[in-house]
N, CA and C atoms of all chains as a GROMACS GRO file, in nm:
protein
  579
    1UNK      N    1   0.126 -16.165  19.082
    1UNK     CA    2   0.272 -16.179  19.096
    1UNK      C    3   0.339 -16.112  18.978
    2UNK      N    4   0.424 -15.991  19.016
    2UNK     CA    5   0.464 -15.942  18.854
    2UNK      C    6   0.592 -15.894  18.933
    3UNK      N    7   0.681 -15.983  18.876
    3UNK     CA    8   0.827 -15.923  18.903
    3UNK      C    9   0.885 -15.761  18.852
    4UNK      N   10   0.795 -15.739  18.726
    4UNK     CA   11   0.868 -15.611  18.690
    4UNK      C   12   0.858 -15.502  18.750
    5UNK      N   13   0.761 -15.476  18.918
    5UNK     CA   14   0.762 -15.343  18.958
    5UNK      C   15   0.878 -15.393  19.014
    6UNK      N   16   0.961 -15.490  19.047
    6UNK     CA   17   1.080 -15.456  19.099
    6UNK      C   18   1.232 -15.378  19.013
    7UNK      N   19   1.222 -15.422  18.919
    7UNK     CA   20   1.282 -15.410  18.737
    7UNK      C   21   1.252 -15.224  18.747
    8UNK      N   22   1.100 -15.162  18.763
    8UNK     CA   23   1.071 -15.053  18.746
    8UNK      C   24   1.102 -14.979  18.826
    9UNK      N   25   1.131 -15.035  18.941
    9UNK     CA   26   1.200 -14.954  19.080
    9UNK      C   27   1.266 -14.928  19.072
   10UNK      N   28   1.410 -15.032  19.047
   10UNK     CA   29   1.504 -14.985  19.044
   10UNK      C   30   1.590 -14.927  18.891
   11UNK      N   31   1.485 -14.891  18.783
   11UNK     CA   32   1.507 -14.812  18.666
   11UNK      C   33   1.504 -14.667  18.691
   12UNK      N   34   1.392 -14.681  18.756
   12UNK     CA   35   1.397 -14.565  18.863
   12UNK      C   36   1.442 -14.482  18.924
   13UNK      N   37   1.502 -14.564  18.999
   13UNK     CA   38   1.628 -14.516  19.148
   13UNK      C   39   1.778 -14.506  19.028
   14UNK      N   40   1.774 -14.582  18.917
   14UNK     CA   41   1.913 -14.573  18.798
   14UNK      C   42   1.862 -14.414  18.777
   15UNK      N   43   1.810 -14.397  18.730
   15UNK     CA   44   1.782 -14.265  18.630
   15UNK      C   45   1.752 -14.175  18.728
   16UNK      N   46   1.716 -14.163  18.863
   16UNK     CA   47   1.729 -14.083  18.940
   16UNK      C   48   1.866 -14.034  19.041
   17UNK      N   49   1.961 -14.117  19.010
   17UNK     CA   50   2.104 -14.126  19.027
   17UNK      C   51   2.133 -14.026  18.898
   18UNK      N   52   2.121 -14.096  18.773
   18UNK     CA   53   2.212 -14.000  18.702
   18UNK      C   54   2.177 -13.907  18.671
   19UNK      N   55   2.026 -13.886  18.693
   19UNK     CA   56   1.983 -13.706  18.693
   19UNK      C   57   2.050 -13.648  18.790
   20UNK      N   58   2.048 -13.698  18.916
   20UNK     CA   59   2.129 -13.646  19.024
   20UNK      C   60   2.264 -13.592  19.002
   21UNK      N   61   2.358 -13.641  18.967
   21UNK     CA   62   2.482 -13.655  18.935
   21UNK      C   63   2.508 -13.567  18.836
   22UNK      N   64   2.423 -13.562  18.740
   22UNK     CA   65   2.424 -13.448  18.575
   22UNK      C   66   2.400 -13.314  18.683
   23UNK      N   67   2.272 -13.351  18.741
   23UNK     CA   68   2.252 -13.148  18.800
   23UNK      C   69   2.346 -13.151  18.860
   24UNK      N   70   2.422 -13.214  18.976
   24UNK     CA   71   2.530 -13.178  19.044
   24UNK      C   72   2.618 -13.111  18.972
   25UNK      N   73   2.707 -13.187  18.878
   25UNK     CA   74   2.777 -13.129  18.798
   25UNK      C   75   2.756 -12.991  18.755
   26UNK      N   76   2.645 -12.945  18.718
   26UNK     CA   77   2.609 -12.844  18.649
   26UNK      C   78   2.629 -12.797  18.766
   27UNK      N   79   2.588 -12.796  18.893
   27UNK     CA   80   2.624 -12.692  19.013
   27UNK      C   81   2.425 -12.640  19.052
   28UNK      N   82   2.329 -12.725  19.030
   28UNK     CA   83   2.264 -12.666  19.093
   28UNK      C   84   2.208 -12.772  19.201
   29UNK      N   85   2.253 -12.739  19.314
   29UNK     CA   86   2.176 -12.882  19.393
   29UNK      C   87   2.054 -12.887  19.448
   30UNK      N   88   1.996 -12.711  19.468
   30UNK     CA   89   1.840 -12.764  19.485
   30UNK      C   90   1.766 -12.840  19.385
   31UNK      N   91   1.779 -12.835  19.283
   31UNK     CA   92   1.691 -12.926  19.147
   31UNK      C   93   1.720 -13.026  19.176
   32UNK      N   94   1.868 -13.057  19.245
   32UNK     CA   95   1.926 -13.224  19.204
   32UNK      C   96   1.808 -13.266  19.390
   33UNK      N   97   1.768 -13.241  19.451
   33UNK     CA   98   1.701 -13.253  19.618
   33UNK      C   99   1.549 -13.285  19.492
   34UNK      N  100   1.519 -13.193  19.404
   34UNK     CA  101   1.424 -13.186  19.347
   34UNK      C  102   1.348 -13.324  19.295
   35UNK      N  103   1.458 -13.404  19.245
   35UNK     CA  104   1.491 -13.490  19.166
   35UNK      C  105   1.502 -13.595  19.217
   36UNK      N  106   1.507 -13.591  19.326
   36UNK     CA  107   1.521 -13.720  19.462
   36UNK      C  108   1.382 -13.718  19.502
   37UNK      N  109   1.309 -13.580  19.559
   37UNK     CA  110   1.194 -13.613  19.571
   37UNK      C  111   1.111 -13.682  19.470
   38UNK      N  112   1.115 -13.594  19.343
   38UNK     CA  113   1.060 -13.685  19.286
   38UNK      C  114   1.019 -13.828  19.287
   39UNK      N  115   1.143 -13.906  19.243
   39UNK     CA  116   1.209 -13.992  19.281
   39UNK      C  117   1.098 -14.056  19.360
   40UNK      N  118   1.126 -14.036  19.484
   40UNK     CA  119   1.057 -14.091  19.598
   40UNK      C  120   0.919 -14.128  19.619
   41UNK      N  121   0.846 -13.992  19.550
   41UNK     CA  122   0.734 -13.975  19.510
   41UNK      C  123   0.709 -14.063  19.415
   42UNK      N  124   0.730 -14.076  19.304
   42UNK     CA  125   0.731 -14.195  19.203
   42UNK      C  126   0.731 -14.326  19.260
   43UNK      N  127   0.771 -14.361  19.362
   43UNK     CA  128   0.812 -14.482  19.411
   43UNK      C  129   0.705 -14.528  19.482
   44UNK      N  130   0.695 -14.443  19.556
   44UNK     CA  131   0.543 -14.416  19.645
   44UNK      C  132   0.405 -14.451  19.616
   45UNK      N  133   0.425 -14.410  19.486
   45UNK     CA  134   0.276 -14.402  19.425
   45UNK      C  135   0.275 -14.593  19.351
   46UNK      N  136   0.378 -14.632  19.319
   46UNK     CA  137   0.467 -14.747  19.294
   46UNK      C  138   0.375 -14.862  19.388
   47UNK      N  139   0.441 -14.832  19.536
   47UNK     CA  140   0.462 -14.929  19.627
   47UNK      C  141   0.296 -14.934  19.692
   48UNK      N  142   0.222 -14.809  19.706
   48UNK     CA  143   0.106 -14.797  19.796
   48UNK      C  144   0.021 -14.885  19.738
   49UNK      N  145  -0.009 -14.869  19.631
   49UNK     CA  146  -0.112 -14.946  19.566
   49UNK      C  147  -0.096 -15.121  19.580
   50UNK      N  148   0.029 -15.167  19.579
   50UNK     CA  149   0.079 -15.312  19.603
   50UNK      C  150   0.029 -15.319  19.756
   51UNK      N  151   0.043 -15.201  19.895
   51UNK     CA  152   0.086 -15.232  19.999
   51UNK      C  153  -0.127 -15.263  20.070
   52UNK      N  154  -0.204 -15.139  19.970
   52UNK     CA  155  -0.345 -15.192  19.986
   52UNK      C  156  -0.380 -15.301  19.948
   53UNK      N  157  -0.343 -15.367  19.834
   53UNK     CA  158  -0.350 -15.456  19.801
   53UNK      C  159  -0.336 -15.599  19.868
   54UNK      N  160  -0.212 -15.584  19.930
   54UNK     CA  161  -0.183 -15.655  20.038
   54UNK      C  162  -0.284 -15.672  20.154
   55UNK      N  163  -0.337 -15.578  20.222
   55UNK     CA  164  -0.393 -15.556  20.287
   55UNK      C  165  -0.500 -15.631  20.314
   56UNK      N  166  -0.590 -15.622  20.151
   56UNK     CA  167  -0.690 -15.614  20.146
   56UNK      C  168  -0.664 -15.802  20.114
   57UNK      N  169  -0.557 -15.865  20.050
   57UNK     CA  170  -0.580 -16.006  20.007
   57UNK      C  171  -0.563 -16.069  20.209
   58UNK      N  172  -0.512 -15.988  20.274
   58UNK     CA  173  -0.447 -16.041  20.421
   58UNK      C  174  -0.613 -16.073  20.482
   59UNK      N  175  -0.692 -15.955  20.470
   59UNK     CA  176  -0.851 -15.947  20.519
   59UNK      C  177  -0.893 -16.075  20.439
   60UNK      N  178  -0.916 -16.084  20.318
   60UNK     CA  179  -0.995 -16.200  20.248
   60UNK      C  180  -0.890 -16.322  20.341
   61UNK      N  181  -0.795 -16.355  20.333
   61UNK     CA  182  -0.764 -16.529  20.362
   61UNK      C  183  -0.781 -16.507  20.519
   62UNK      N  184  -0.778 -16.433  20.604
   62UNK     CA  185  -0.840 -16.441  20.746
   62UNK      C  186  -0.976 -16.405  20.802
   63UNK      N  187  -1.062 -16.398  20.671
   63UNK     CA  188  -1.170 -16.388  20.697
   63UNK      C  189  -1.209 -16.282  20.773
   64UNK      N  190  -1.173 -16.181  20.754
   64UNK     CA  191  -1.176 -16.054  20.854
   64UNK      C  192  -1.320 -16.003  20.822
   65UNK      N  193  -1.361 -15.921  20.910
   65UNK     CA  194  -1.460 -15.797  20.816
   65UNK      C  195  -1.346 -15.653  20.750
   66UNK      N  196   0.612 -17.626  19.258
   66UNK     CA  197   0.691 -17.620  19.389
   66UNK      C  198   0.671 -17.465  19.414
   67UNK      N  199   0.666 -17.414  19.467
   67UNK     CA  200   0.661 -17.267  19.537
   67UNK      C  201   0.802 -17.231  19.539
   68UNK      N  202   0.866 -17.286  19.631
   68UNK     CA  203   0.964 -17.245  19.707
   68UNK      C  204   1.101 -17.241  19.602
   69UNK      N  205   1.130 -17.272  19.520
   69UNK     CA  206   1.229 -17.226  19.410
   69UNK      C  207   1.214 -17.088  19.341
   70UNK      N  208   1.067 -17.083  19.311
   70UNK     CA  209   1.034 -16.929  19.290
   70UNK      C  210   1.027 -16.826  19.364
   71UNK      N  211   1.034 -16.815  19.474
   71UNK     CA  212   1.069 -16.773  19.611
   71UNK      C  213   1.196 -16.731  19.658
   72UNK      N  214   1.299 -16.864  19.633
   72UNK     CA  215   1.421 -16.856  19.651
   72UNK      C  216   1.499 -16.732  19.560
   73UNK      N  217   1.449 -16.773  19.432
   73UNK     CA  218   1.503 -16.705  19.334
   73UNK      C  219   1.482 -16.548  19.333
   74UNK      N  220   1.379 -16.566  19.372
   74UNK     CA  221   1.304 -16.398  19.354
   74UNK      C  222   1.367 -16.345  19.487
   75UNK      N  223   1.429 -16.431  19.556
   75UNK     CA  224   1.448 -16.326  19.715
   75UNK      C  225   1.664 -16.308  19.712
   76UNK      N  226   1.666 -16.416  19.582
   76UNK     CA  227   1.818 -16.368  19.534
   76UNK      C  228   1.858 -16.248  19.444
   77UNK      N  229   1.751 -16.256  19.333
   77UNK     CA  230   1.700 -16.130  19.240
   77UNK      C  231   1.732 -15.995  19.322
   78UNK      N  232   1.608 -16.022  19.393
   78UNK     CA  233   1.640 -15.870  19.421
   78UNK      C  234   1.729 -15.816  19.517
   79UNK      N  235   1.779 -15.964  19.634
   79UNK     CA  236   1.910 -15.879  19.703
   79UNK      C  237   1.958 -15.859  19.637
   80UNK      N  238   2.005 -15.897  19.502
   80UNK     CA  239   2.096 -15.852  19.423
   80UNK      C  240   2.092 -15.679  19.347
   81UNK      N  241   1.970 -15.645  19.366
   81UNK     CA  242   1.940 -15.566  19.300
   81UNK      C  243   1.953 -15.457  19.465
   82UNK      N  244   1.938 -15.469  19.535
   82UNK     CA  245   1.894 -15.415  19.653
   82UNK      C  246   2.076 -15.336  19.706
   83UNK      N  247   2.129 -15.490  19.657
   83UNK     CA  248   2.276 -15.447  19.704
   83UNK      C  249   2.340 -15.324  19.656
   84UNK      N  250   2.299 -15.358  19.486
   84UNK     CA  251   2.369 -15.193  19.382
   84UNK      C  252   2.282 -15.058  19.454
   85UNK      N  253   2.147 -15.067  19.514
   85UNK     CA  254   2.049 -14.994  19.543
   85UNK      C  255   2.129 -14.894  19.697
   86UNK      N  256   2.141 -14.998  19.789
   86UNK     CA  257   2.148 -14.961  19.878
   86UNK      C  258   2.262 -14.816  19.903
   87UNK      N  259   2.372 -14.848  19.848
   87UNK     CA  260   2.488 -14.748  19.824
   87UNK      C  261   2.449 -14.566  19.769
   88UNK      N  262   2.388 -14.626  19.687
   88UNK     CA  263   2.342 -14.471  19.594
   88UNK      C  264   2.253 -14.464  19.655
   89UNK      N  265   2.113 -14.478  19.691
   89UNK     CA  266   2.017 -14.482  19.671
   89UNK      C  267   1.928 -14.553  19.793
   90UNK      N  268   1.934 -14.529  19.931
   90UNK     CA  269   1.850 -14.586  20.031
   90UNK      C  270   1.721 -14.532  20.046
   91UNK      N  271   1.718 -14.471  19.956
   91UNK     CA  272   1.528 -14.426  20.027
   91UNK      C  273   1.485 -14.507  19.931
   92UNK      N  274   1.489 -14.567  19.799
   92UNK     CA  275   1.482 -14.661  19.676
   92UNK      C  276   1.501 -14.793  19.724
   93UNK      N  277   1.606 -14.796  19.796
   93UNK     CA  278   1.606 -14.963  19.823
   93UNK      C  279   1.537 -15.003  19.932
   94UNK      N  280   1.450 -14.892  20.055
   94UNK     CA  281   1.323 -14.896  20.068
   94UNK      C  282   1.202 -14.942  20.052
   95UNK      N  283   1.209 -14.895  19.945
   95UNK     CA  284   1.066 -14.900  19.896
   95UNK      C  285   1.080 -15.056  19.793
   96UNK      N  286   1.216 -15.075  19.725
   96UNK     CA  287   1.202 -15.203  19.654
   96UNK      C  288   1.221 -15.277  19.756
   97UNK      N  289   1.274 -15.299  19.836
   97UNK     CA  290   1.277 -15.427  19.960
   97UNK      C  291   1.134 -15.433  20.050
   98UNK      N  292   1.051 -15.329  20.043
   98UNK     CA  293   0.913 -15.333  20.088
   98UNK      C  294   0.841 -15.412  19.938
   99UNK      N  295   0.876 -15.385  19.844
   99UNK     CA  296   0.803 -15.389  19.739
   99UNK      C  297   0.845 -15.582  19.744
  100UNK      N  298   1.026 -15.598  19.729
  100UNK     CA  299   1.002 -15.760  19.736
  100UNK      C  300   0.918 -15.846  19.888
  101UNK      N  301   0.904 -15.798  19.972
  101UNK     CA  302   0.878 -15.892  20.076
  101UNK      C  303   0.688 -15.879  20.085
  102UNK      N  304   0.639 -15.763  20.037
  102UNK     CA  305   0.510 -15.816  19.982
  102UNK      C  306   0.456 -15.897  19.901
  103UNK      N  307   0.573 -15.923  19.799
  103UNK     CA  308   0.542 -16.028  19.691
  103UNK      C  309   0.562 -16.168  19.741
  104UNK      N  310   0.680 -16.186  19.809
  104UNK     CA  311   0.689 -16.273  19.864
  104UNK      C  312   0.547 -16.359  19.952
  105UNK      N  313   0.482 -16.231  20.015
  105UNK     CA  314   0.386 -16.268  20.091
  105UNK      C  315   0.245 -16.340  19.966
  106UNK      N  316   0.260 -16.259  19.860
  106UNK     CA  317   0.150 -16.278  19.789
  106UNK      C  318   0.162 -16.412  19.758
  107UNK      N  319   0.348 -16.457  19.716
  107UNK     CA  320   0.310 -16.610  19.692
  107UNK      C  321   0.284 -16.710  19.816
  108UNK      N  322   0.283 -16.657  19.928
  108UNK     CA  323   0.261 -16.794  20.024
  108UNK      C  324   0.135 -16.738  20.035
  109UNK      N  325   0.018 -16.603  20.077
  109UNK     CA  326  -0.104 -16.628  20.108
  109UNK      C  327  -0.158 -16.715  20.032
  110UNK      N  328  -0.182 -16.786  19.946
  110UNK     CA  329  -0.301 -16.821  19.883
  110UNK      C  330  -0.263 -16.946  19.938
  111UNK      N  331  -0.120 -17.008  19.964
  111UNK     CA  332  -0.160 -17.166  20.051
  111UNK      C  333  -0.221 -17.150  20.189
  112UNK      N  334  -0.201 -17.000  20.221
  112UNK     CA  335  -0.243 -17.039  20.354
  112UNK      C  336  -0.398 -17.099  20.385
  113UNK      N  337  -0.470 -17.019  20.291
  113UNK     CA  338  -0.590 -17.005  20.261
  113UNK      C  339  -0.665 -17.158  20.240
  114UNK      N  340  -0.583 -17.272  20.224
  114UNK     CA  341  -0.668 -17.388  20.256
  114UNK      C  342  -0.578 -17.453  20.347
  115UNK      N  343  -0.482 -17.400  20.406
  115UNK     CA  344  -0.477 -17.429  20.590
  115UNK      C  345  -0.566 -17.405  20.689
  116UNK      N  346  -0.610 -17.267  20.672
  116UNK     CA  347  -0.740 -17.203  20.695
  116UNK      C  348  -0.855 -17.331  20.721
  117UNK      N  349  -0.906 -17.342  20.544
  117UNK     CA  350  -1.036 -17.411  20.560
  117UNK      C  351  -1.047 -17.536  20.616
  118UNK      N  352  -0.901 -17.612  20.604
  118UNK     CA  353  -0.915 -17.701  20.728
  118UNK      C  354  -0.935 -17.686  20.837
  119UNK      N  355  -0.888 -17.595  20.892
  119UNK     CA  356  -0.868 -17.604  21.037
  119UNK      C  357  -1.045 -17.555  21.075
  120UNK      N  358  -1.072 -17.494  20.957
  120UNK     CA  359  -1.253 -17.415  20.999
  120UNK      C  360  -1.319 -17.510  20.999
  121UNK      N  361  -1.283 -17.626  20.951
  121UNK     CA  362  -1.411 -17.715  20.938
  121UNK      C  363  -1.369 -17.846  21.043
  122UNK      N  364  -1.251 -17.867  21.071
  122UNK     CA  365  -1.162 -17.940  21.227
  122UNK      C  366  -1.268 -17.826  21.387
  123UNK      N  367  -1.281 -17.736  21.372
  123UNK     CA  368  -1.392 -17.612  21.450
  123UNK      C  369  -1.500 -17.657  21.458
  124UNK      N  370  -1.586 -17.650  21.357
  124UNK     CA  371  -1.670 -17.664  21.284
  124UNK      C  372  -1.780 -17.844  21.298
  125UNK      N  373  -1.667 -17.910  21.317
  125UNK     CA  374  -1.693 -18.066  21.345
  125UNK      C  375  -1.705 -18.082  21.500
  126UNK      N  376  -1.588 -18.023  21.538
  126UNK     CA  377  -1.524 -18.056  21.702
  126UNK      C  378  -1.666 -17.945  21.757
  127UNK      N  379  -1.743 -17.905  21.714
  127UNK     CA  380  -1.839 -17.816  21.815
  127UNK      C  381  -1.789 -17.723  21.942
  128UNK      N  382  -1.690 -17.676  21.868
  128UNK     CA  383  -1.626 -17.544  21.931
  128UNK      C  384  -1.714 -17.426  21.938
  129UNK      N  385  -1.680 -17.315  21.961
  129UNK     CA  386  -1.732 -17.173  21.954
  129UNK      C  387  -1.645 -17.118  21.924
  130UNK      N  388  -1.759 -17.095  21.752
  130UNK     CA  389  -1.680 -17.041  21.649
  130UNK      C  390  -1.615 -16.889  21.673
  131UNK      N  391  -1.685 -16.800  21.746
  131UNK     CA  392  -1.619 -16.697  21.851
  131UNK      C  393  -1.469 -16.694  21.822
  132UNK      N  394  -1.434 -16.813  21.904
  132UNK     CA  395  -1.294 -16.844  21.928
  132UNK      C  396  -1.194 -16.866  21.823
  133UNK      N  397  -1.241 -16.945  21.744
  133UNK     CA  398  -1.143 -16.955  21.578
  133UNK      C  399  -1.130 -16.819  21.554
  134UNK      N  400  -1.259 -16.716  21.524
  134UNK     CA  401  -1.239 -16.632  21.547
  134UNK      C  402  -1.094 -16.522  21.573
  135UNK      N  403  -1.096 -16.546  21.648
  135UNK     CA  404  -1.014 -16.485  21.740
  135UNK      C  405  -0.895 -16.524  21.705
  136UNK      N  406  -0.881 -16.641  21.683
  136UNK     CA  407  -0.731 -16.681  21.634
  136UNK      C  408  -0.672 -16.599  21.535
  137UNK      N  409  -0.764 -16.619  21.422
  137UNK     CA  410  -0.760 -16.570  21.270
  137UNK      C  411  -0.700 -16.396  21.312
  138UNK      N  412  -0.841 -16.418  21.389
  138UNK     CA  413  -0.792 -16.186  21.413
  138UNK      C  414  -0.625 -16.168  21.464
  139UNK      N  415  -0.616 -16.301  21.526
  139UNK     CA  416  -0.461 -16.232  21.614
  139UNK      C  417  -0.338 -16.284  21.529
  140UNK      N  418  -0.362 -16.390  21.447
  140UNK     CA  419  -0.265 -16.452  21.314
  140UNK      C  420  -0.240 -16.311  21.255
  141UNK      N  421  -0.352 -16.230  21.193
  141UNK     CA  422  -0.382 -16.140  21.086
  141UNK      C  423  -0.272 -16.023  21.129
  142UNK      N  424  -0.306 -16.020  21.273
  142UNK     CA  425  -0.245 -15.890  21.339
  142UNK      C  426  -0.082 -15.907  21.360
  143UNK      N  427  -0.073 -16.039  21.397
  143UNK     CA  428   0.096 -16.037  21.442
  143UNK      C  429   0.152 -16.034  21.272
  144UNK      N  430   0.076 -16.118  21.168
  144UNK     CA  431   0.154 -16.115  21.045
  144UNK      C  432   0.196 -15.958  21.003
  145UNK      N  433   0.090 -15.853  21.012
  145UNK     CA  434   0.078 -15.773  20.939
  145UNK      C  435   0.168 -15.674  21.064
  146UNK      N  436   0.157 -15.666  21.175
  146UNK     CA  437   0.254 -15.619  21.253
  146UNK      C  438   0.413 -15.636  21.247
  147UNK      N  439   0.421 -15.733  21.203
  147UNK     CA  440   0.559 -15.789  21.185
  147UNK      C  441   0.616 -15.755  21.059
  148UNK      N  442   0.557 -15.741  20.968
  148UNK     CA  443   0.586 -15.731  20.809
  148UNK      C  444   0.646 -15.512  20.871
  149UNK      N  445   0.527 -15.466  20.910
  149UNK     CA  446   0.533 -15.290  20.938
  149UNK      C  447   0.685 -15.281  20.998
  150UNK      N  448   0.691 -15.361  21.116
  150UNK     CA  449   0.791 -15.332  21.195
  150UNK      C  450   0.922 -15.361  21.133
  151UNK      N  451   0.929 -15.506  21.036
  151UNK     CA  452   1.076 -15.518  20.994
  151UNK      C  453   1.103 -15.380  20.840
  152UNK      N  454   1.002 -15.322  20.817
  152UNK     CA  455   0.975 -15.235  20.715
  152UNK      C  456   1.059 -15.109  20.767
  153UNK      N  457   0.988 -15.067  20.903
  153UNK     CA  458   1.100 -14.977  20.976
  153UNK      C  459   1.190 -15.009  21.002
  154UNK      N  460   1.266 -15.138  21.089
  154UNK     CA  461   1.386 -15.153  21.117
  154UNK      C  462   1.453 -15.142  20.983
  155UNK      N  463   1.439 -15.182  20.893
  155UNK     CA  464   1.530 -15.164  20.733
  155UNK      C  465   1.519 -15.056  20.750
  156UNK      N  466   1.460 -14.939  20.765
  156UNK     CA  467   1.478 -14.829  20.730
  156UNK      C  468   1.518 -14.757  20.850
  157UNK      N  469   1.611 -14.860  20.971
  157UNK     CA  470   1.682 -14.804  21.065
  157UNK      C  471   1.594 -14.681  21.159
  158UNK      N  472   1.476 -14.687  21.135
  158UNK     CA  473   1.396 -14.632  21.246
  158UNK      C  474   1.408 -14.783  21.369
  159UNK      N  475   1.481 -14.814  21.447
  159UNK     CA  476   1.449 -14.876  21.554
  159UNK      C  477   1.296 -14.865  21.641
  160UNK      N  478   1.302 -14.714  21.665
  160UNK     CA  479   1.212 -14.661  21.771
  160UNK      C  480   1.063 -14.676  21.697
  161UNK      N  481   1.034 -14.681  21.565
  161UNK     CA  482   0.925 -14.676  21.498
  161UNK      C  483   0.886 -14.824  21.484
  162UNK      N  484   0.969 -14.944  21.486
  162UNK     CA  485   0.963 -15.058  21.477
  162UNK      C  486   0.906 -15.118  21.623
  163UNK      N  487   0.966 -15.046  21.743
  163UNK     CA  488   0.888 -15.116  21.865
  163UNK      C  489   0.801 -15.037  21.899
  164UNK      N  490   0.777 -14.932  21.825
  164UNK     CA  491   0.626 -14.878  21.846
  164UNK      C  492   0.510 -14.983  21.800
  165UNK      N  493   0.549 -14.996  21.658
  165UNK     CA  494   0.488 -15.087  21.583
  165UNK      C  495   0.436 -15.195  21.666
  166UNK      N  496   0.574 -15.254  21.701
  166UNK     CA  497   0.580 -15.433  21.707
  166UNK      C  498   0.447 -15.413  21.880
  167UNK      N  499   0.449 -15.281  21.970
  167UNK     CA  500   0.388 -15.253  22.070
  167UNK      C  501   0.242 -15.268  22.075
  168UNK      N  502   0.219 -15.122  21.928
  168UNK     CA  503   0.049 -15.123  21.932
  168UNK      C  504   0.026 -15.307  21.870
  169UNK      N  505   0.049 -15.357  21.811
  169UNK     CA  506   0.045 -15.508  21.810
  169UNK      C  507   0.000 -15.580  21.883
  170UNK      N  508   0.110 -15.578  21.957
  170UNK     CA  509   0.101 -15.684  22.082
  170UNK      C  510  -0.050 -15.648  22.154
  171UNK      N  511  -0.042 -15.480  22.136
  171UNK     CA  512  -0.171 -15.457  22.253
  171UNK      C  513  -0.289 -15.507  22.170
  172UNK      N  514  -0.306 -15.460  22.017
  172UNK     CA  515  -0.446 -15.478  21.984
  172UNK      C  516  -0.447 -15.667  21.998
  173UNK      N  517  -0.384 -15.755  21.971
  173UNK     CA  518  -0.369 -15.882  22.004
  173UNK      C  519  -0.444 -15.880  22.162
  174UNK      N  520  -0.358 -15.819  22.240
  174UNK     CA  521  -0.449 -15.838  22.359
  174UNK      C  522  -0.596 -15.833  22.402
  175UNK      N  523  -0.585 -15.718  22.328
  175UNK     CA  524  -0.770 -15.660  22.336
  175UNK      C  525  -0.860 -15.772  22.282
  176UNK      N  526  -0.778 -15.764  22.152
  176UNK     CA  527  -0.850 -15.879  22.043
  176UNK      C  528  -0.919 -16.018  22.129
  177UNK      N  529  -0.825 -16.039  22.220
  177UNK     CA  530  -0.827 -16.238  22.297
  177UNK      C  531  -0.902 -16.144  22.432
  178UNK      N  532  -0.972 -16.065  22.439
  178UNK     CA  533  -1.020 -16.051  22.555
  178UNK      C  534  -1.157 -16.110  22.587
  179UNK      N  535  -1.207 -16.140  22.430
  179UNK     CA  536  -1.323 -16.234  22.435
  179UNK      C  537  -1.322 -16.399  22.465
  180UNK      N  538  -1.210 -16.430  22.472
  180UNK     CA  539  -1.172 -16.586  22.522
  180UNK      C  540  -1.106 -16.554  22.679
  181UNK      N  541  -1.038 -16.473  22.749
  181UNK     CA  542  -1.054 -16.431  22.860
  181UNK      C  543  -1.180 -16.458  22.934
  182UNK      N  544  -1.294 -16.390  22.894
  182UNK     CA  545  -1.431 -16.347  22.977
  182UNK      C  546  -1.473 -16.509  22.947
  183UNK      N  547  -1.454 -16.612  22.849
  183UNK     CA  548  -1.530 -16.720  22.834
  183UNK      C  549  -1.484 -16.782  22.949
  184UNK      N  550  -1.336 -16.800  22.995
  184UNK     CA  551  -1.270 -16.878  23.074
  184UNK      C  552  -1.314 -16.805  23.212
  185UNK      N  553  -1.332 -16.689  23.256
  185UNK     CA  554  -1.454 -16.646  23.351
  185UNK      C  555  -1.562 -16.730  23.384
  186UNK      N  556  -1.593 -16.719  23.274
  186UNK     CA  557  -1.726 -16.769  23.253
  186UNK      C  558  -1.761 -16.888  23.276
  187UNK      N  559  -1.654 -16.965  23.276
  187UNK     CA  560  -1.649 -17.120  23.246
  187UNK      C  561  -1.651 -17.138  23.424
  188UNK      N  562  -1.568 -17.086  23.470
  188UNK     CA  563  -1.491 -17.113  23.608
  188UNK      C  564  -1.607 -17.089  23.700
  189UNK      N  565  -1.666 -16.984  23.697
  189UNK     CA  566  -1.803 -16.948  23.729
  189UNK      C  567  -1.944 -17.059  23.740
  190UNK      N  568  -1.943 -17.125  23.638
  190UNK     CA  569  -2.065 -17.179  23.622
  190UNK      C  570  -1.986 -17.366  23.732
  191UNK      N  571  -1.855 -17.325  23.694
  191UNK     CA  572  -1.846 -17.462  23.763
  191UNK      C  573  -1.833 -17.480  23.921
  192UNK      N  574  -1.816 -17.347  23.977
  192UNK     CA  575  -1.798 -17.294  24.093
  192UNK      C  576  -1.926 -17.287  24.174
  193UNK      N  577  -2.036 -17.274  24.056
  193UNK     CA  578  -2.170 -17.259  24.127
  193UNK      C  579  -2.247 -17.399  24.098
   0.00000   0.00000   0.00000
């Protein structure tokens, strides 16, 4: 149970806003698309590992193979 | 108590979900997937001696264990079906959610097809 990947998510999604917003300004918006993927990607790599995890505690308490 | 820590944690992060959602929906995504797994993490482990009662209530009653079986497989499937599907509907895929909630239902079916053939089976032997 660790509350802070939620804390890290959305530090995340903060600082991927205001990178967003800085490149905009500057006028280049493929970097700022760049920067979202990222983003996303980061998040991803974040969430998958929790979502096997899950998975795998769902198999152990139902006794699965 | 469980359920205060629960409460709290599922106020936390709407709260956090709410500033999220505006700027940022592919993020509040992945953190609203991220809170409702946790959520899950704190109730599996009670389930887990609901479970061993009921295995050994089986277990006594001289059932066929087959069949508990089977329960467990189709608990496992609707939980984990249901968790996928409300994962898409948040993320406003409708059509990906009753795909979901579909292959479900079917592998559930397949799954109980071995308590089907018993009740065959049963009807059969009493018939003859």
């Amino acid at each position: 149970m660790n509350i802070d990947l939620i804390f890290k998510i959305a530090g995340v999604a903060i600082i991927v806003s205001v990178l967003h917003s800085v490149v905009k300004q500057v006028g280049k918006e493929e970097y700022a698309w760049l920067i979202t993927l990222t983003g996303v990607l980061l998040v991803l790599t974040l969430v998958i590992r929790l979502v096997a995890d899950f998975f795998q505690s769902v198999r152990a308490t139902f006794q699965l193979p | 108590m469980e359920i205060f820590g629960i409460v709290a944690f599922g106020i936390v992060s709407s709260l956090i979900l709410l500033l999220l959602r505006k700027e940022r929906p592919e993020m509040a995504l992945g953190l609203s997937l991220v809170s409702g797994l946790l959520v899950f993490f704190l109730v599996l482990p009670e389930l887990t001696s609901v479970i061993s009662v009921f295995s050994g209530i089986v277990r006594d009653s001289g059932l066929e264990p087959l069949y508990f079986g089977v329960i467990l497989k189709v608990l496992a499937i609707s939980y984990i079906a249901d968790f996928g599907a409300a994962i898409c509907r948040d993320a406003g895929e409708e059509l990906m959610a009753s795909r979901v909630e579909m292959a479900g239902k079917l592998l559930i079916l397949i799954s109980s097809i071995p308590v089907i053939q018993g009740v065959m089976e049963l009807i059969k032997t009493l018939l003859t």
